[in-house]
C-alpha positions as CSV (number, residue, x, y, z in Angstrom):
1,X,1.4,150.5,-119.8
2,X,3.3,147.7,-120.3
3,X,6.6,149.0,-119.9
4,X,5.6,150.3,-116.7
5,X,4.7,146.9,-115.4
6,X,7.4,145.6,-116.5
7,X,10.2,147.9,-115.4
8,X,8.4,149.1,-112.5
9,X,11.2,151.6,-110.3
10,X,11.5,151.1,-106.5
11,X,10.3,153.4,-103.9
12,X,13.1,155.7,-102.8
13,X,12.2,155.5,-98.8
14,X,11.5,151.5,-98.4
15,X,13.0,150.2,-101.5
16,X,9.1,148.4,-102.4
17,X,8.4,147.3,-105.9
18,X,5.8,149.7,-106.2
19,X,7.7,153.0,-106.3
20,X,5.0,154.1,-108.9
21,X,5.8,157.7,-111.3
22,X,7.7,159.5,-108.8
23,X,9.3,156.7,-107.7
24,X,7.2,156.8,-103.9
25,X,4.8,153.7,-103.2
26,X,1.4,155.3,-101.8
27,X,2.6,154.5,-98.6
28,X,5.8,156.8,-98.2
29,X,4.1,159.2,-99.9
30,X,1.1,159.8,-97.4
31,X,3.4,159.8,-94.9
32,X,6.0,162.2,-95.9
33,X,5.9,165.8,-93.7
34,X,3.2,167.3,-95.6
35,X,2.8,171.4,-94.8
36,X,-0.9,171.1,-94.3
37,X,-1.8,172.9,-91.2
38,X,-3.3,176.6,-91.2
39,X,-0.3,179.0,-92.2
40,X,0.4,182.1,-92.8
41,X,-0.3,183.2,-96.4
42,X,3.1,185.9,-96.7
43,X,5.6,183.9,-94.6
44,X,4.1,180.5,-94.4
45,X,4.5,179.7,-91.1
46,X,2.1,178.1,-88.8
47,X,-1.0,180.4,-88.1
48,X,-4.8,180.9,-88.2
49,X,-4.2,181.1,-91.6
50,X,-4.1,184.6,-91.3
51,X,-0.9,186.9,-92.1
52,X,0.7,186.4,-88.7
53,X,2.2,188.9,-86.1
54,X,5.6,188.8,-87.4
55,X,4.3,189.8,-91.2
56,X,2.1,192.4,-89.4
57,X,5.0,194.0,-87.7
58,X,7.9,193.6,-89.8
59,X,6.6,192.7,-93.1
60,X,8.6,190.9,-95.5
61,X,9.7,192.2,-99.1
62,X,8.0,188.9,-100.7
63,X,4.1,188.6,-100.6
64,X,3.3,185.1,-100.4
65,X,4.7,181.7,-99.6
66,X,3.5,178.2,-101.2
67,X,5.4,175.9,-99.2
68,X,4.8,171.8,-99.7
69,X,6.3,170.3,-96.9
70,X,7.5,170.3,-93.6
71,X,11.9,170.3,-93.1
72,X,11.3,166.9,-91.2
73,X,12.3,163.7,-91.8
74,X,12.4,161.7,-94.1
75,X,12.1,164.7,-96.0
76,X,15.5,166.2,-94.5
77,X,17.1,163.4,-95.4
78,X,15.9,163.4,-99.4
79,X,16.8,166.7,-99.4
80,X,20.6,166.1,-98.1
81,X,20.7,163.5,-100.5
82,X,19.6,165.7,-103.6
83,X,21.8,168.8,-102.8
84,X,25.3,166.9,-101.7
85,X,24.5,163.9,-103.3
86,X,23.9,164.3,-106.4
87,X,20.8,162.5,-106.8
88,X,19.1,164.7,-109.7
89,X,16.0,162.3,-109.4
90,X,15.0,163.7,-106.3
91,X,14.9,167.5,-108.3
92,X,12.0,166.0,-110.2
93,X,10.8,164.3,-108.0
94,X,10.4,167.9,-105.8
95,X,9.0,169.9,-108.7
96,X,6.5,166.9,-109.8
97,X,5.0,167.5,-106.1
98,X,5.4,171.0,-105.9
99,X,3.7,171.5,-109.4
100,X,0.4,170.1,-108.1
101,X,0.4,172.8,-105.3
102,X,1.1,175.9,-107.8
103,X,0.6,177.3,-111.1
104,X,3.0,179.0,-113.1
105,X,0.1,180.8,-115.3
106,X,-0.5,182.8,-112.4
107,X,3.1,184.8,-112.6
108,X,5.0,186.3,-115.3
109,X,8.4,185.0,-114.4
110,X,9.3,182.3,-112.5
111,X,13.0,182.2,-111.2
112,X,15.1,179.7,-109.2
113,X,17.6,181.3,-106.1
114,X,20.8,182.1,-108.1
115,X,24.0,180.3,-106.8
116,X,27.6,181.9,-106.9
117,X,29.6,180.8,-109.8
118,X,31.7,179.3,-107.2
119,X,29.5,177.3,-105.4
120,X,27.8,176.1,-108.9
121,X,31.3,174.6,-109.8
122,X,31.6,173.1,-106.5
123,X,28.2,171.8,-106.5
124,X,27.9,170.7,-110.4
125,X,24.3,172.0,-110.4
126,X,21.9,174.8,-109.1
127,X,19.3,172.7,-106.8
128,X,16.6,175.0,-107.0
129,X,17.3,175.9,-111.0
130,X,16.4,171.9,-111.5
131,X,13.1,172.4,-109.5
132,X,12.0,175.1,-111.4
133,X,12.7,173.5,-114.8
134,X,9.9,170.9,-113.8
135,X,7.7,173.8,-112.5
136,X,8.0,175.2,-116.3
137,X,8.3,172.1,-118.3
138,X,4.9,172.9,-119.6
139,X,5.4,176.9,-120.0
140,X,9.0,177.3,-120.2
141,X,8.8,180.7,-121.6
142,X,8.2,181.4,-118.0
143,X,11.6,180.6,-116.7
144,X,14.3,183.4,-116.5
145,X,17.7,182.2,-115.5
146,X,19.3,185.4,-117.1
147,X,18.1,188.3,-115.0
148,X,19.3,187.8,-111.9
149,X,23.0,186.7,-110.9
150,X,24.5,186.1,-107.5
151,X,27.0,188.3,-106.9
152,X,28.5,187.4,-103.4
153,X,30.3,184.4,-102.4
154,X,28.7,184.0,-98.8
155,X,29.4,181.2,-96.0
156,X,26.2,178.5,-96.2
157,X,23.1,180.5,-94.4
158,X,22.2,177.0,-92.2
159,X,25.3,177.5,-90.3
160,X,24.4,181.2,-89.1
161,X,21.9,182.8,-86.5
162,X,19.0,185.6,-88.0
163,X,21.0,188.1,-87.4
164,X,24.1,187.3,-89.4
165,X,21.9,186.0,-92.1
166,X,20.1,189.0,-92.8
167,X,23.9,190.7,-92.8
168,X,25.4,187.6,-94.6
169,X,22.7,187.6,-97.5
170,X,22.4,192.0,-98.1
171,X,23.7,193.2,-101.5
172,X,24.1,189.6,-102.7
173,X,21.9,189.8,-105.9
174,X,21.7,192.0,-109.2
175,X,19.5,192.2,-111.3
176,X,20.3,193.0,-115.2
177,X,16.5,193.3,-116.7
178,X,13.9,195.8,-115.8
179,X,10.9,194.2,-114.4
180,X,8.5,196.6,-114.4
181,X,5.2,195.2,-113.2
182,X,5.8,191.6,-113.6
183,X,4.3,189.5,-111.1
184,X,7.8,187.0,-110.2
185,X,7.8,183.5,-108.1
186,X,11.0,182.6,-106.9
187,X,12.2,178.9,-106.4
188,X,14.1,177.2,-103.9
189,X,14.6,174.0,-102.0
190,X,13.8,175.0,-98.3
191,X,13.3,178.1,-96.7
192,X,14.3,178.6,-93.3
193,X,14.5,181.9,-91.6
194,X,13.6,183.4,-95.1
195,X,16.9,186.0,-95.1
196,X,18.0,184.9,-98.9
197,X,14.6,184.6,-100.4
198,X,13.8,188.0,-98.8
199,X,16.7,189.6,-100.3
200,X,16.0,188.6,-103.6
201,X,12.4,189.6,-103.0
202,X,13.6,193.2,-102.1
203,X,16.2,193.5,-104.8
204,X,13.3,192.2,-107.7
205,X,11.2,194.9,-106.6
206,X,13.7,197.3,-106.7
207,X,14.3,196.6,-110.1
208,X,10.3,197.0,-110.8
209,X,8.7,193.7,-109.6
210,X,5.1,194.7,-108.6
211,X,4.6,191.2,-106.7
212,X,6.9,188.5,-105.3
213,X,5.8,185.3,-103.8
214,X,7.9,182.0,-102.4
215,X,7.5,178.8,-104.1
216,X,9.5,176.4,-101.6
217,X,9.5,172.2,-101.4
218,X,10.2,172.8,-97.6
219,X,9.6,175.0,-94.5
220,X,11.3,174.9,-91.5
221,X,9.0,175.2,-88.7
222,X,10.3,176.7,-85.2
223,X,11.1,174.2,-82.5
């Protein structure tokens, strides 16, 4: 289109002329930290592509993860700029990518990781909500942002070990609708040890979710 010749948008990463739809030239976009190697379908960790030990042993309360990319730069760094930054480009620009992995036909619900009142103010904007209004743009029936509130105002998960997440996160969600049956994807930015998105798998399916799954920009691989 002429318009888009015209007013063509910078890359994001190397400022070239050729930033294209997404605002990514070809080249920055190959080389971003895709999640491509054999994982594990429930926790989406690396693997044979086979549910790994620590699924087999201690199974989580969601059933799948779709994860898009790997927590690695320059990907870290997009992210830092999206969520303290302000840059609600970079939302789009997540859901855009993470839309060609998944499909929202393929749930009943779909529904972004709630944030605390507080933290909303503070923030201006729900990171993950923004995602998954992309995700839905073209079934938006699908999104629920009414059913599930955040009910604990909890210290920031990155800066804890496993063990105090799992202790920081418990009892943080309610949910106000039954689900009976209803096959639910949650969305969020990056998913780390998987503590938050596991409680909220557990408290869905305690509310009557028959299957949850993960639909994540990033994963953060062990070192």
């Amino acid at each position: 289109m002429l318009f888009d010749r015209l007013f063509k948008q910078r890359c994001l990463l190397c400022a070239a002329n050729d930033g294209g739809r997404l605002g990514l030239c070809d080249a920055c976009y190959k080389d971003l930290p895709w999640h491509n190697a054999p994982q594990c379908p429930q926790c989406g960790l690396s693997s044979n592509g086979l549910v790994c030990g620590s699924c087999l042993n201690s199974p989580p309360d969601f059933d799948a993860t779709h994860s898009l990319l790997t927590y690695d730069f320059p990907l870290d760094a997009m992210m830092q700029r999206y969520k303290y930054g302000s840059m609600l480009n970079l939302g789009h620009i997540f859901g855009e990518m993470l839309s060609n992995k998944i499909n929202p036909s393929s749930v009943d619900l779909v529904i972004a990781m709630p944030m605390h009142p507080t933290r909303l103010k503070e923030r201006g904007f729900n990171q993950a909500l923004e995602i998954a209004k992309i995700i839905t743009k073209n079934k938006p029936e699908k999104l629920d942002y009414l059913s599930v509130q955040r009910l604990k105002l909890t210290p920031p998960q990155a800066s804890l070990p496993l063990k105090e997440r799992v202790r920081n996160i418990k009892g943080a969600f309610t949910v106000s609708n039954h689900l009976n049956g209803k096959r639910i994807a949650i969305v969020d930015d990056v998913m780390t040890t998987g503590a938050s998105l596991n409680e909220l798998a557990k408290t869905l399916k305690q509310a009557g979710a028959a299957h949850v799954e993960c639909w994540v920009v990033a994963r953060t691989l062990p070192k």
